[in-house]
C-alpha positions in Angstrom: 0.0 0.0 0.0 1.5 3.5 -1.1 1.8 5.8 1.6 -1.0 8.3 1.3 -0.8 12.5 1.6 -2.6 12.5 5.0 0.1 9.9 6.4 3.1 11.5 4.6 2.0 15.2 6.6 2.0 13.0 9.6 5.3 11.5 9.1 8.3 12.0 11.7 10.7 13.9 9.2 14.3 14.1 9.6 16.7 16.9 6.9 20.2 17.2 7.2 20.5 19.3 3.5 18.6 22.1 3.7 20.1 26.0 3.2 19.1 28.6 5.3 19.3 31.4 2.4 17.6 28.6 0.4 14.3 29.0 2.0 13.1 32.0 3.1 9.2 33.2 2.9 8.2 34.7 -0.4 6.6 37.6 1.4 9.4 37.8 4.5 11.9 38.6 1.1 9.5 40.9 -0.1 9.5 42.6 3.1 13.4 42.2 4.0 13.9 43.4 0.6 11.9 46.5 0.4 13.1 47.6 3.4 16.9 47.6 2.3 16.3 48.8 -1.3 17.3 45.6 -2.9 15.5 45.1 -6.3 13.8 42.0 -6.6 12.8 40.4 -10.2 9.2 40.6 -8.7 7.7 41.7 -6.1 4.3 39.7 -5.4 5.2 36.8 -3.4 3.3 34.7 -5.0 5.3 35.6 -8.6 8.1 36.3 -6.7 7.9 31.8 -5.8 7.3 30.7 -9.0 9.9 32.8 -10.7 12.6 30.9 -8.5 11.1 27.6 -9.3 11.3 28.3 -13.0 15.2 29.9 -12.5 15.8 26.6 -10.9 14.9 24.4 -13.4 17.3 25.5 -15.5 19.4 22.1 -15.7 22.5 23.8 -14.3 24.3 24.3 -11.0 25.7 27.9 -11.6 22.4 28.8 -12.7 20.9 27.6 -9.5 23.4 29.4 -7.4 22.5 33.0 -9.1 19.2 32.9 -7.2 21.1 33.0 -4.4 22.0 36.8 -4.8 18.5 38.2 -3.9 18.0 35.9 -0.1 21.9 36.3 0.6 21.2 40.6 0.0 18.5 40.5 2.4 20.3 38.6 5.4 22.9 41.1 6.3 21.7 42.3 9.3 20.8 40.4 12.8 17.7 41.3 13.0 17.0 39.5 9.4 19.5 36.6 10.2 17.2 35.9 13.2 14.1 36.5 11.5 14.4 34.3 8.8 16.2 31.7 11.2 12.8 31.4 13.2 10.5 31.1 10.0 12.9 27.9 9.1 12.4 26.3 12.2 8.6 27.0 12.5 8.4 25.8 8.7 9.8 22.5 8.8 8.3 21.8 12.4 4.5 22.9 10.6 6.1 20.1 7.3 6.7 17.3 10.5 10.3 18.0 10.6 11.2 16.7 14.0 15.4 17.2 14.0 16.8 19.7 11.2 20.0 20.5 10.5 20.1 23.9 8.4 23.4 25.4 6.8 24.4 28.6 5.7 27.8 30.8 4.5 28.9 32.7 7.6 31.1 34.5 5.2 28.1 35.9 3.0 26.5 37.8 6.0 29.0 40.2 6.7 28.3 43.2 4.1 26.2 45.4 6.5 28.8 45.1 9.2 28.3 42.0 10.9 31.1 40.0 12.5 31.6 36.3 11.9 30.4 35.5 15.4 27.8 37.8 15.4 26.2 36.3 12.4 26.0 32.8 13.8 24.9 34.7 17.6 21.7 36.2 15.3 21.0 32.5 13.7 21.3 30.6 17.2 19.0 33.0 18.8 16.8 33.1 15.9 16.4 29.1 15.8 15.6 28.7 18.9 12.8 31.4 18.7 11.8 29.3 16.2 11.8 26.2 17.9 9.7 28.1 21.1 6.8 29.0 18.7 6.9 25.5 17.3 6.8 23.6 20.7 4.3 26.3 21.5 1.8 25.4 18.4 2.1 21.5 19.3 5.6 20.7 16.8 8.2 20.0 18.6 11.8 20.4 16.7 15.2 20.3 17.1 17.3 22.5 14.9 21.3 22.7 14.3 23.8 24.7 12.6 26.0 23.6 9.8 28.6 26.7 9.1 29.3 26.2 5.6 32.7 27.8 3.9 32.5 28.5 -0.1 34.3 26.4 -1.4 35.7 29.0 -4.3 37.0 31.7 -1.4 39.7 31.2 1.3 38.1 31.5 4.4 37.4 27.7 5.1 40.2 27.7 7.8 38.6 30.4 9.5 34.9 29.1 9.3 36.0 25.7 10.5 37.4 27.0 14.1 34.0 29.1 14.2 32.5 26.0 14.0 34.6 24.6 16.8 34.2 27.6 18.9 30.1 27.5 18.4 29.7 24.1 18.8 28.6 23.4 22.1 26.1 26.3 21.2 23.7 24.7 18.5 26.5 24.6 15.5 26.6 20.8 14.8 29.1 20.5 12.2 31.2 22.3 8.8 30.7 21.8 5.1 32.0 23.4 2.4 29.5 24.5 -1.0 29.3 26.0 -3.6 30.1 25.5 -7.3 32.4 22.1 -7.5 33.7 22.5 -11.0 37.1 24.0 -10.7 36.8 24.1 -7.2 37.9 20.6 -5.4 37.4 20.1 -1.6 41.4 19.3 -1.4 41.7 23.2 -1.8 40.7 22.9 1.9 42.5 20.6 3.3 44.4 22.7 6.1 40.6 23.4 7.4 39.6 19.7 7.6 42.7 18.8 9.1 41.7 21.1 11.9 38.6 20.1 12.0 39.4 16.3 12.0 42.0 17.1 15.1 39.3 18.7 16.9 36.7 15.7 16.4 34.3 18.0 14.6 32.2 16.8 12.2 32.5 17.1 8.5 29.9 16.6 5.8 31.0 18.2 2.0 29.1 18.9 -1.1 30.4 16.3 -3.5 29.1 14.1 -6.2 26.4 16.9 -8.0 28.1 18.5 -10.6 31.1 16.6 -10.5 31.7 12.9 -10.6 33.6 10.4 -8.2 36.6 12.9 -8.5 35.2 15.0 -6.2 33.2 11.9 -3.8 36.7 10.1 -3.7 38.8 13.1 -2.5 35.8 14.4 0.3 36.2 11.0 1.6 39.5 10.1 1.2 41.4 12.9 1.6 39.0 15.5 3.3 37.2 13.0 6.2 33.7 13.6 5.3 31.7 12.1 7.4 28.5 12.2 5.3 28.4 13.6 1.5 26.4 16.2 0.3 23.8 15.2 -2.0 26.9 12.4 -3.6 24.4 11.0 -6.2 26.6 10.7 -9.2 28.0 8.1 -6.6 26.1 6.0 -9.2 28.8 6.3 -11.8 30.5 3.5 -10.0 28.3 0.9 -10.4 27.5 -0.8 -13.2 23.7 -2.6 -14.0 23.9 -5.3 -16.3 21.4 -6.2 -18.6 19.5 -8.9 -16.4 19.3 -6.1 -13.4 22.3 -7.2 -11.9 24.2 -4.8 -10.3 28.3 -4.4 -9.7 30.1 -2.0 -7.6 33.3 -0.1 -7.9 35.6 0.0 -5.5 34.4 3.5 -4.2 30.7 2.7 -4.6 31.4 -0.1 -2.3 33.4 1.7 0.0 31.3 4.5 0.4 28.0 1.5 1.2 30.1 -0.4 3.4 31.5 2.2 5.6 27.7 3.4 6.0 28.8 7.0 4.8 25.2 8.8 4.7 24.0 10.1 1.1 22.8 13.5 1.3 19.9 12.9 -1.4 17.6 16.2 -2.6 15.6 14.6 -5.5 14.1 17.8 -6.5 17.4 19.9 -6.4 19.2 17.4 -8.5 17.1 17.3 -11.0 16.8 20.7 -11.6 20.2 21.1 -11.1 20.9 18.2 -13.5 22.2 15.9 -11.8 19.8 13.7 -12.5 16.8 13.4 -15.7 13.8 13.1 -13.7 12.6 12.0 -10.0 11.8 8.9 -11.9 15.1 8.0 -13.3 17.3 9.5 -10.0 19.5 6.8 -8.5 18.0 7.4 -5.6 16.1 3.8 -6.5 18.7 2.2 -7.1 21.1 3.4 -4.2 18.1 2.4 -1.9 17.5 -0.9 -3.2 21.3 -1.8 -3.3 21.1 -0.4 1.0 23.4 2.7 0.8 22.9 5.3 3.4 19.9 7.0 1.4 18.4 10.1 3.3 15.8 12.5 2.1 16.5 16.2 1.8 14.9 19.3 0.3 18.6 21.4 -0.6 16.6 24.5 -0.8 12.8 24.9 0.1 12.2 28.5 -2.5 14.4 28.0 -4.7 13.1 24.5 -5.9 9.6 25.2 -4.6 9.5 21.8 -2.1 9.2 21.0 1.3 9.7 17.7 3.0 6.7 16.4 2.2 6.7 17.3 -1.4 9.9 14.9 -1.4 8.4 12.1 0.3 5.4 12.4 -2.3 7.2 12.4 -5.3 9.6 9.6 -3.9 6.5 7.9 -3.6 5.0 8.6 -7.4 8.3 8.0 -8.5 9.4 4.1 -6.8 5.7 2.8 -5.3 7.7 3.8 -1.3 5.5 2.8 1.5 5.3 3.7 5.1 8.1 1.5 6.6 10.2 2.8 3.6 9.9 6.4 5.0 10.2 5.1 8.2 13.9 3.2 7.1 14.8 6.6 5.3 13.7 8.8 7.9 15.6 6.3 10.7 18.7 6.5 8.1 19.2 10.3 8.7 19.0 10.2 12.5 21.3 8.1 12.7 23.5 10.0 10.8 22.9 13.4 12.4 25.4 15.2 14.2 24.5 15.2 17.1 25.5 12.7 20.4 24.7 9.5 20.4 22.0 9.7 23.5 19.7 12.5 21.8 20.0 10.6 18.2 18.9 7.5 19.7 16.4 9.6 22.2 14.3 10.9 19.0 14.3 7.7 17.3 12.8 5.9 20.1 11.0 8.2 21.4 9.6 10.3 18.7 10.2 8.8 15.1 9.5 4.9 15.8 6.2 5.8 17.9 4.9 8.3 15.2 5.8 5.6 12.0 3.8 3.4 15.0 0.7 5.6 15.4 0.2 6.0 11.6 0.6 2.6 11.0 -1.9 1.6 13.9 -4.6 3.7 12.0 -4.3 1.8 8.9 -5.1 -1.3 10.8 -8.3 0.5 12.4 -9.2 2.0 9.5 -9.3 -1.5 7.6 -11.1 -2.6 10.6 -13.5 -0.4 9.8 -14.2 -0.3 6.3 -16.3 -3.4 5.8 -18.5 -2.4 8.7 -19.1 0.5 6.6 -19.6 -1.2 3.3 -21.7 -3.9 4.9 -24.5 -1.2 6.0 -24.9 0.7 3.4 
């Protein structure tokens, strides 16, 4: 049985890919916008939406990126940074996001004045505003930090020990993002050195517009510990005719070291990383038992939500309820967070709600020839 709309807004959801200046309001960039004389393309929220849906679908990453100019412009100051921070948290809590962990540029907040520090102060304070007004409405959520260094600049060094100084304050781990082409993650390799002698953790964009290149040196070279969306991954296995299929040496590396796939269906299609929900790997990597989690990448730009990916997951490969379930149990366990409070929200909070939904299936099939049988 297909997992139904009603049961996938019910769902226990778990992101770890999702950017901060990837998902503002429509109408709170209006807003932030008008107030700092920053020129949107338009200016009706509702427009304003569906022209970065249709900017996204371009079919290339550096196209995707330039929407990116009109959220970053608007979150220079704290008193946006904490704004939007608190509209994340209530968002995904009000999608059934019950752990998030959100990442953002330090380095691209600072144009109004800001101070490194400052800018992650105004996102801390701002998520956990967030996270008030969602225990308050009934949604309980946890929400991280990932500080993020771009990958084409040289401030990665210098992002990574904010990391380490902010991590016992709600910053969970470092990536690095970006464009890829040109730009390999060994340029940063004095910052994940650092980070690896400081036991931080490390997850890096790898594997979307690049190939295994760029998967092989994150992991090998860099210590990710999870890879940011990774999905041409699937470049190293081969499917033979009858179905069969054979693993490289990296594919098989990167499945039996359990290294977590940071998978955004929507995102890398648009971005092209893959033809269509239909034909994304993401089938295949989960039917072959990688790591598979579910991610949204950007909630504006590619017009999507948690849900929205569970759906067309759903449409696209017949997933059920215990598949979500697997997926959703997948990226717990891969969250940065300690071991107690992963296991805590599993037990807790994801298995019981996976429990309760699957407990009114069995009532409501129960029911239904009672209610045949008197018409």
């Amino acid at each position: 049985m297909r997992i139904t709309h009603d049961e996938i807004a019910r769902a226990p959801k778990v992101v770890l890919h999702d950017h901060l200046d990837g998902g503002l309001r429509p109408d709170t960039l209006v807003e932030l916008a008008d107030q700092v004389g920053h020129q949107l393309p338009e200016t009706d929220p509702a427009r304003l939406g569906e022209w970065f849906r249709e900017s996204a679908d371009s079919g290339s990453l550096e196209r995707y990126l330039e929407t990116f100019e009109h959220t970053v412009a608007v979150m220079q100051t704290a008193d946006a940074l904490r704004r939007v921070a608190a509209e994340c948290a209530e968002d995904l809590a009000a999608d059934g996001v019950v752990y998030a962990e959100v990442r953002y540029a330090p380095e691209q907040h600072l144009r109004a004045g800001l101070t490194l520090d400052e800018v992650v102060q105004a996102v801390r304070d701002g998520l956990a505003e967030g996270e008030k007004r969602a225990a308050a409405a009934g949604r309980a959520i946890v929400v991280r930090q990932i500080l993020t260094a771009m990958r084409h600049a040289d401030r990665s060094r210098e992002i990574a020990e904010l990391a380490v100084r902010y991590r016992d304050e709600g910053v969970a781990g470092f990536d690095i993002a970006g464009a890829e082409a040109g730009n390999p993650p060994t340029r940063h390799l004095a910052a994940f050195e650092y980070l690896r002698q400081e036991n931080a953790h490390i997850t890096i964009h790898a594997g979307e517009a690049v190939g295994l290149s760029s998967i092989a040196e994150a992991v090998q070279r860099c210590g990710a510990e999870r890879l940011g969306h990774g999905v041409r991954i699937v470049d190293d296995i081969t499917v033979t005719p009858d179905g069969e299929a054979r693993l490289g040496r990296l594919a098989a590396y990167v499945r039996d070291a359990r290294i977590p796939l940071e998978l955004c269906p929507t995102s890398n299609v648009q971005t092209g990383a893959a033809p269509s929900i239909a034909e994304h790997p993401f089938g295949l990597l989960a039917r072959l038992r990688f790591r598979v989690t579910v991610n949204t990448d950007n909630r504006l730009v590619s017009g999507t939500s948690m849900s929205e990916e569970f759906a067309r997951l759903a449409q696209a490969f017949d997933y059920d309820l215990d598949d979500f379930a697997w997926f959703t149990v997948n990226a717990m366990k891969s969250a940065f967070l300690p071991y107690d409070e992963r296991l805590a929200l599993i037990n807790e909070v994801i298995k019981p709600g996976y429990a309760a939904i699957a407990a009114d299936r069995v009532v409501a099939r129960m029911r239904r020839p009672l209610s045949e049988s008197g018409r």
